[in-house]
N, C-alpha and C positions, 0 to 999 in steps of 0.2 A: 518652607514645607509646612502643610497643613499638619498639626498634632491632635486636635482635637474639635471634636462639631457637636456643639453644643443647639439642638431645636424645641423652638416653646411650640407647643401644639394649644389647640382652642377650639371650644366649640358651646352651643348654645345649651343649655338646660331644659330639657322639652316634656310636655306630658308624659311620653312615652318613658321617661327614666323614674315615673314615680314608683313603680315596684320594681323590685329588684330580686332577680332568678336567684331561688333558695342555694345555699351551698352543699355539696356532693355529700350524702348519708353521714351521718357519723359527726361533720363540723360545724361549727359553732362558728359566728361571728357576731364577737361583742364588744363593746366601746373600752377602752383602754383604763386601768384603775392603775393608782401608785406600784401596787405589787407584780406589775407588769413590767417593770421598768428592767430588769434584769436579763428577764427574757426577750426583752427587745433591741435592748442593747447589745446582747448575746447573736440572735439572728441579722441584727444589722449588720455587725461585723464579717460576717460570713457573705452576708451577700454584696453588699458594696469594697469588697476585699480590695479592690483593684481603684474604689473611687478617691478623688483628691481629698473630695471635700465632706460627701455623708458615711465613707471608709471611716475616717475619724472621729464621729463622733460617741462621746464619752457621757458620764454620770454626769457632769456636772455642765457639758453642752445640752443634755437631753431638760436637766435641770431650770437653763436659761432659755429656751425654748419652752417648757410648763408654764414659765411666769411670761411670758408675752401674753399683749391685750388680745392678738391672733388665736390663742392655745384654747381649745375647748375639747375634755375627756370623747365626748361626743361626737366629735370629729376624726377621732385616731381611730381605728376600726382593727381589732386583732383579730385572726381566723386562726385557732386551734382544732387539734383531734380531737379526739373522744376522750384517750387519755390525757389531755391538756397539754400535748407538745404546741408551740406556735410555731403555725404552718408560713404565715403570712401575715403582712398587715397593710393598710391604706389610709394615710394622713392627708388629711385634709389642712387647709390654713385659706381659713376664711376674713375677705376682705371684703367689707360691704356687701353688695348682690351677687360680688367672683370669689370663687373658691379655688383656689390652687390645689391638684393633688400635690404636695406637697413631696412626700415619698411614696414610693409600692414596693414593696418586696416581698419574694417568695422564696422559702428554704432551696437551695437547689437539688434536693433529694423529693420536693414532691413538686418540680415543674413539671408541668405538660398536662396535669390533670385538669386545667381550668380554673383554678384557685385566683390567677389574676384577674382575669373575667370576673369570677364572683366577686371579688370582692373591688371591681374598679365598678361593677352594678351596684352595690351595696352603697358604693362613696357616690353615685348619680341619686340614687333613691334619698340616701340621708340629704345631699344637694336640693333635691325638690321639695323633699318637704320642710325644710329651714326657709325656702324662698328664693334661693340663689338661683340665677337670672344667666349665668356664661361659668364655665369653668376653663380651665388653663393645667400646662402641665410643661416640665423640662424634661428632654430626654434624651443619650448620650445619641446621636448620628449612626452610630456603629454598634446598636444595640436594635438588631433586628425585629426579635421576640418583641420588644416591647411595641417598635412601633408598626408592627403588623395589629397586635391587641390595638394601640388607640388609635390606628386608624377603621378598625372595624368598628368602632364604638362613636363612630361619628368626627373625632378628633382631626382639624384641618393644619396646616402649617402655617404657622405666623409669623415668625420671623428665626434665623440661623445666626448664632454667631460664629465665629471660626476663629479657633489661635492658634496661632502660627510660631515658628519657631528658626532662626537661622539658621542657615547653613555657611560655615566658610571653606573655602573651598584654597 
């Protein structure tokens, strides 16, 4: 029995993504600093509650992730309110001219507003003007929301993995 469907999405980095649509009155997105760390690790938790692999991630995984030759502040993209809740955010992890979004997440008290749009524009825009050439992305199968978003944004399927899991009967 299939448990889980794992698909990479891809797609090219084109003129068209060098600006990137302002975020909704009021928010801010800006590049990730140390003091962030808390509150990222805080909304991580929340939103990947249910995931294997970025559910778990802690201070000191967030830590070894910082020191990779991939990790650039500039790449991590936080979207806060006005009063400086973090709404969201879009990691990037840059390899040569492909940029992986890496993670997205968005509070689940402020979905539907746009805020992943915004800020998966923002990680295009920061994409072009670094030079990146193809971006890439993983996305759960059974996570509609999202891959309604990147397939509107151009994002094609590349390849599926699937794991499976016995049954005895």
């Amino acid at each position: 029995d299939a448990v889980r469907t794992l698909l990479k999405l891809g797609r090219v980095v084109t003129v068209g993504d060098a600006e990137a649509t302002p975020p909704p009155d009021g928010l801010t997105i800006a590049p990730f600093a140390a003091a962030d760390a808390q509150d990222f690790l805080a909304l991580n938790a929340v939103v990947f509650r249910s995931h294997p692999e970025q559910g778990a991630l802690d201070e000191n995984g967030l830590d070894a992730r910082r020191a990779t030759d991939w990790f650039d502040a500039d790449d991590f993209l936080l979207l806060r309110d006005s009063d400086g809740t973090l709404l969201g955010y879009n990691w990037l992890k840059r390899e040569g001219d492909e940029v992986e979004i890496y993670v997205v997440g968005i509070a689940p008290d402020a979905a539907g507003r746009g805020l992943g749009r915004a800020l998966m524009q923002a990680g295009l825009a920061r994409m072009h003007a670094t030079g990146a050439t193809r971006t890439s992305l993983y996305v759960e199968g059974d996570n509609e929301a999202a891959l309604a978003l990147y397939r509107s944004l151009g994002y094609e399927q590349l390849s599926i993995d699937v794991q499976y899991t016995r049954t005895r009967s």
